[in-house]
C-alpha positions in Angstrom: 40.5 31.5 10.8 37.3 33.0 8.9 37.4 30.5 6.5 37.6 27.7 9.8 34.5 29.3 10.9 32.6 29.2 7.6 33.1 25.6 7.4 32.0 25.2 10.7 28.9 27.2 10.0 27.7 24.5 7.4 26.5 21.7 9.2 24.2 23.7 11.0 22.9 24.8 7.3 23.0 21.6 6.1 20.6 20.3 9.2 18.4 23.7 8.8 17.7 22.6 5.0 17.0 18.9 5.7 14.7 20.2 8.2 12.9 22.5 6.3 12.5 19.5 3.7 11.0 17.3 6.2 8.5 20.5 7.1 7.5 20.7 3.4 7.2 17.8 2.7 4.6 17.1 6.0 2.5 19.4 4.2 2.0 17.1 1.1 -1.8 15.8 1.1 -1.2 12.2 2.4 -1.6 9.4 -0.4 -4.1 6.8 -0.3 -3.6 3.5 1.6 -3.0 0.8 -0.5 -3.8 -1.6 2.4 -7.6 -3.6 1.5 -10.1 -2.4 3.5 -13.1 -4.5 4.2 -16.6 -3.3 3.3 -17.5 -2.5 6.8 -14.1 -0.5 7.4 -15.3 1.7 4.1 -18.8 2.3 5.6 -16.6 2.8 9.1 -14.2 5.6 8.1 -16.9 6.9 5.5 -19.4 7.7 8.8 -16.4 8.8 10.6 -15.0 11.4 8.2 -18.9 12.6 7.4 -19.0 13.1 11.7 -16.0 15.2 11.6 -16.5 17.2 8.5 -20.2 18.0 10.1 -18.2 19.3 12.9 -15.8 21.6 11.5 -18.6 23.0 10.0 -21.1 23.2 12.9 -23.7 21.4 11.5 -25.8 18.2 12.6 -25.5 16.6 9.0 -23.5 17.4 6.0 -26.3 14.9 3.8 -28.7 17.8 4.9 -27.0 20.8 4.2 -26.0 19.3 0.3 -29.9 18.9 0.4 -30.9 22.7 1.7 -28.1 23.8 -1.1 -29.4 21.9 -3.8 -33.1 23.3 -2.4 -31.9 27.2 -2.7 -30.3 26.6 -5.4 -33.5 25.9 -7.3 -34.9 29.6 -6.3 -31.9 31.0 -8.2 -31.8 33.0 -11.1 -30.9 32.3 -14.2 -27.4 33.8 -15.4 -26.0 33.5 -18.5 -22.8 35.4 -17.3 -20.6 35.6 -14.0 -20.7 39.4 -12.9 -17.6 41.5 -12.2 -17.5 43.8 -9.3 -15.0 45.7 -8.0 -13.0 45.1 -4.1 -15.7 44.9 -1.6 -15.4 44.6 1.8 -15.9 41.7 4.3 -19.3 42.8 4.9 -20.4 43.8 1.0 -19.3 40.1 0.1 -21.0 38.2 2.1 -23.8 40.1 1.0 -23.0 39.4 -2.1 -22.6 35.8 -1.4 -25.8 35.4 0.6 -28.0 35.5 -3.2 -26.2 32.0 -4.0 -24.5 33.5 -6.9 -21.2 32.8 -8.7 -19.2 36.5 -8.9 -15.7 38.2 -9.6 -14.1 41.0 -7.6 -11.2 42.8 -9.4 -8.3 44.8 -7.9 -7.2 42.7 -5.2 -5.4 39.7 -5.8 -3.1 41.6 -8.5 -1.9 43.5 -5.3 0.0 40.2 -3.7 3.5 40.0 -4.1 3.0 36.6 -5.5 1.5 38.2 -8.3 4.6 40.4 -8.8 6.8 37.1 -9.3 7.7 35.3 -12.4 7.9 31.6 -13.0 11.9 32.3 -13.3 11.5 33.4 -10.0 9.3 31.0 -9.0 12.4 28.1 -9.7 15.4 30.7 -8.8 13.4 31.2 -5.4 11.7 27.6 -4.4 12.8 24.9 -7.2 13.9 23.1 -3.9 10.0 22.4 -2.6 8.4 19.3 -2.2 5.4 19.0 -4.5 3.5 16.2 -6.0 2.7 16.3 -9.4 -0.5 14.8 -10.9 0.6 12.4 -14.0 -0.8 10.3 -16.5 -4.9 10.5 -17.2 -5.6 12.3 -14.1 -8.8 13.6 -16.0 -10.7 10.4 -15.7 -8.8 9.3 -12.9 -10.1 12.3 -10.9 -11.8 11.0 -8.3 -10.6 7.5 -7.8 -8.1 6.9 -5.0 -5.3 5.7 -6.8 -4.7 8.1 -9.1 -1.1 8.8 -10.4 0.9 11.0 -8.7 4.7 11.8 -8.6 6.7 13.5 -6.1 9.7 15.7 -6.9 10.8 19.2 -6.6 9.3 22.0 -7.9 12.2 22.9 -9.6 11.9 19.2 -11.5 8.5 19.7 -12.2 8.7 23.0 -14.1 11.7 20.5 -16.6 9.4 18.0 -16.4 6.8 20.4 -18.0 9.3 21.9 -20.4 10.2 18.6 -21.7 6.7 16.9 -21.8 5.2 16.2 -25.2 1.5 14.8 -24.6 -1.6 16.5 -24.8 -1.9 16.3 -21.1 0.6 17.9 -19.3 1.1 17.3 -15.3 -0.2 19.4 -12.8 0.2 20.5 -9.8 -3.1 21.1 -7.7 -4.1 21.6 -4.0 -0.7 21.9 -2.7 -0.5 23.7 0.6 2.5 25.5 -0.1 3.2 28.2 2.6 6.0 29.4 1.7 3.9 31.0 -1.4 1.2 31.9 0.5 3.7 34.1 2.4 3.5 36.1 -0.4 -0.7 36.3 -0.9 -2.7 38.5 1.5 -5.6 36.7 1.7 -9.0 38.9 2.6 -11.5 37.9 5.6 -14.5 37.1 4.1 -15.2 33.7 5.7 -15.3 33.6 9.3 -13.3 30.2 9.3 -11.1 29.1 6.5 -9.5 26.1 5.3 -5.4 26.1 4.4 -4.8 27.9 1.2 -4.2 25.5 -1.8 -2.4 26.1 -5.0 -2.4 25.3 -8.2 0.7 25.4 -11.2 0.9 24.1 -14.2 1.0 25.2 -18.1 -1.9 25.6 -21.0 -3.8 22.4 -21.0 -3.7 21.4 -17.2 -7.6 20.5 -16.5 -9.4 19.8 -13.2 -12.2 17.9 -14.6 -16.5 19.2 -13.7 -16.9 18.6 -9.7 -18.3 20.7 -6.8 -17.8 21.2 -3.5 -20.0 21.7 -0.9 -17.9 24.4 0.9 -18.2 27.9 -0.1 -14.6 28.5 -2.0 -12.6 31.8 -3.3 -10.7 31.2 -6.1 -7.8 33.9 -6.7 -5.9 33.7 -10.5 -2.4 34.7 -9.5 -1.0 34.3 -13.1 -2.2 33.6 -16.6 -5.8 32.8 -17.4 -8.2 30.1 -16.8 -11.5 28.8 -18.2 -14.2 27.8 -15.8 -17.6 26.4 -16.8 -20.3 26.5 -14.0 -23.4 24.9 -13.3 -25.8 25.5 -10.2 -26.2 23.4 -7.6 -29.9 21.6 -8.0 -28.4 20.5 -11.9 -26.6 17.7 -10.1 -29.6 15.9 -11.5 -28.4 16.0 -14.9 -24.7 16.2 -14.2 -24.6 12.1 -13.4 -22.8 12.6 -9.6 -20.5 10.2 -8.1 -18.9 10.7 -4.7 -16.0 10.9 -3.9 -16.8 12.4 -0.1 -19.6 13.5 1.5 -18.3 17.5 0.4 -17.0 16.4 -2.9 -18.7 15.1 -6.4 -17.4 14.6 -9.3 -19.5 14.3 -13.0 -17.9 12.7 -15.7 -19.3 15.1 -18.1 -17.3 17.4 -20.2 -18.7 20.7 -21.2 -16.0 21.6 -23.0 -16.9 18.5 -25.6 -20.0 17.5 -24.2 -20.9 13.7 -25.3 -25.0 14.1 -24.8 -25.7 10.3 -26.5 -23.7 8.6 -23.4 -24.9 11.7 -20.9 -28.4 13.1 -22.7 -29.5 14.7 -19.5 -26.6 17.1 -19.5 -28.1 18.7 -22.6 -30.7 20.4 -19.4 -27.6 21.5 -17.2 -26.6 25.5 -17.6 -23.1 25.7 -18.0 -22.0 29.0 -17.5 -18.6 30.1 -19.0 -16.0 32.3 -17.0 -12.6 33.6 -18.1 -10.5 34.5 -15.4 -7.9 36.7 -15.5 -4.6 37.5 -13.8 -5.4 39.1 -10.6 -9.1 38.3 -10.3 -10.7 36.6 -7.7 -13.7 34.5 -8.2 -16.4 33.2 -5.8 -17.6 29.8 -6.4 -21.0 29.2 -4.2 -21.2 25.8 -1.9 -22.7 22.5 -4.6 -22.0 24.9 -7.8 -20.2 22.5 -10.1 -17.0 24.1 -12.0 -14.4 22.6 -14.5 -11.1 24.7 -14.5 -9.0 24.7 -17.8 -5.5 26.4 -17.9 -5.5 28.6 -21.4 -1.6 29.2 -20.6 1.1 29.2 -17.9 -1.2 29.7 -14.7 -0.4 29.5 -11.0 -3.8 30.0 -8.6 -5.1 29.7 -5.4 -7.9 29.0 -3.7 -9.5 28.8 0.3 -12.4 26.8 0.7 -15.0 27.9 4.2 -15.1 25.9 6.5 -18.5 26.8 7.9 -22.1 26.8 6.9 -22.4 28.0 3.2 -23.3 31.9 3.4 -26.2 31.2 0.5 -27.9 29.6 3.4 -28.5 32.6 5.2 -27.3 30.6 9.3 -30.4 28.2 8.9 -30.5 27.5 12.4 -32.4 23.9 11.1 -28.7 22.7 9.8 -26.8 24.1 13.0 -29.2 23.0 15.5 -29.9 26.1 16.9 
């Protein structure tokens, strides 16, 4: 009779799975439609998305609030080095943050019980996610729309890694995964903040020079990362190309800089950060960064979704 019940117990476990794989795998970033879209569609959805991105930020013109950025950002100082600070409250960082400055708070994220996990927990636990890996050259591919991607388990990404030979290894990055973020405890220090995002993969995984025009924290969960960063108002020498109206990328590498095909970049301050497990960096609205992995590194990040604090509620950008 037990036994009877057990086995009448499974299909309602079997359906609870399948739907908790349809629910993860919703929360994969959509791919890109391979359907041709004419010139005027591009120009179309480009206006639309810039509309709506204005909006969620609450202000009249996201080409005018890259502009004001890149404007502070040339009232900066010069840094050779990102300062370390220890946990500050909501208040103390956006103080912080209103000066436009790149910084690292210390003693926080080592508290999450993410951070108390291994990677053999990490498949024991949730090898059964949906993820989508980035494959091939998704270095120079960055930016484009069709860049390779593979989904799978995470449990079949971490063999895939194990068993991959070339110098690039894939990646996982900006996954919202909640089931992880569970475990973080994220602090309040943007009044409105977009859906965490994570970030696996081993030594070697790169997420080539870009910026953002959001104001992002940037929490190093495991293992350590190198990030160079350049200030806003260097975009000049950085050779931009959009890829939307809150994301550039450069295809300059200032971890083997080629100045004959980009001579202008020899101007740009690159800044070099080494972040550590449990650190939590601040990367300013238009500051352009390039994350390496130095080993096995899982990280998170939340971009604002508001005006950037380094410009201090210009009420010009909001209409106010």
């Amino acid at each position: 009779m037990y036994n009877d019940r057990k086995k009448m117990k499974k299909p309602a476990a079997d359906n609870r799975e399948r739907q908790e794989t349809r629910r993860s795998s919703r929360l994969l970033p959509p791919r890109p439609s391979s359907a041709a879209m004419s010139p005027e569609d591009v120009i179309v959805k480009k206006q639309a998305r810039e509309r709506k991105d204005a909006l969620v930020r609450g202000v009249t013109s996201i080409q005018e609030m890259r502009e004001a950025i890149k404007r502070a950002g040339r009232d900066l100082p010069v840094i050779s080095a990102v300062p370390r600070m220890g946990m500050l409250d909501a208040a103390a960082f956006r103080m912080h943050a209103a000066k436009g400055l790149p910084f690292v708070i210390t003693g926080l994220v080592g508290k999450w019980p993410l951070s108390a996990l291994t990677p053999q927990t990490l498949r024991e636990r949730f090898g059964e996610l949906h993820v989508r890996a980035r494959v091939g050259d998704y270095v120079n591919t960055a930016f484009a729309p069709d860049r390779a991607m593979q989904d799978m388990s995470l449990l079949a990404y971490l063999e895939l890694v194990a068993n991959h030979t070339q110098e690039l290894p894939p990646y996982l990055g900006n996954l919202e995964l909640r089931e992880l973020n569970a475990l973080c405890h994220w602090p309040a220090y943007f009044n409105k903040m977009g859906p965490p995002r994570f970030w696996l993969g081993p030594s070697g995984t790169v997420t080539p020079l870009h910026c953002d025009y959001d104001d992002n924290i940037f929490a190093q969960i495991w293992g350590s990362k190198r990030i160079f960063l350049s200030p806003p108002h260097h975009d000049e020498f950085l050779y931009p190309r959009e890829a939307n109206a809150i994301l550039f990328g450069s295809p300059f590498d200032p971890e083997a800089p080629d100045f004959e095909k980009f001579p202008l970049a020899r101007q740009a301050a690159m800044i070099e950060c080494i972040m550590q497990p449990g650190e939590l960096l601040y990367v300013p609205a238009g500051w352009y960064h390039q994350v390496r992995a130095l080993t096995f590194s899982l990280s998170a990040n939340r971009w604002a979704r508001a005006l950037p604090l380094a410009l201090n509620g210009d009420a010009s950008l909001t209409g106010g």
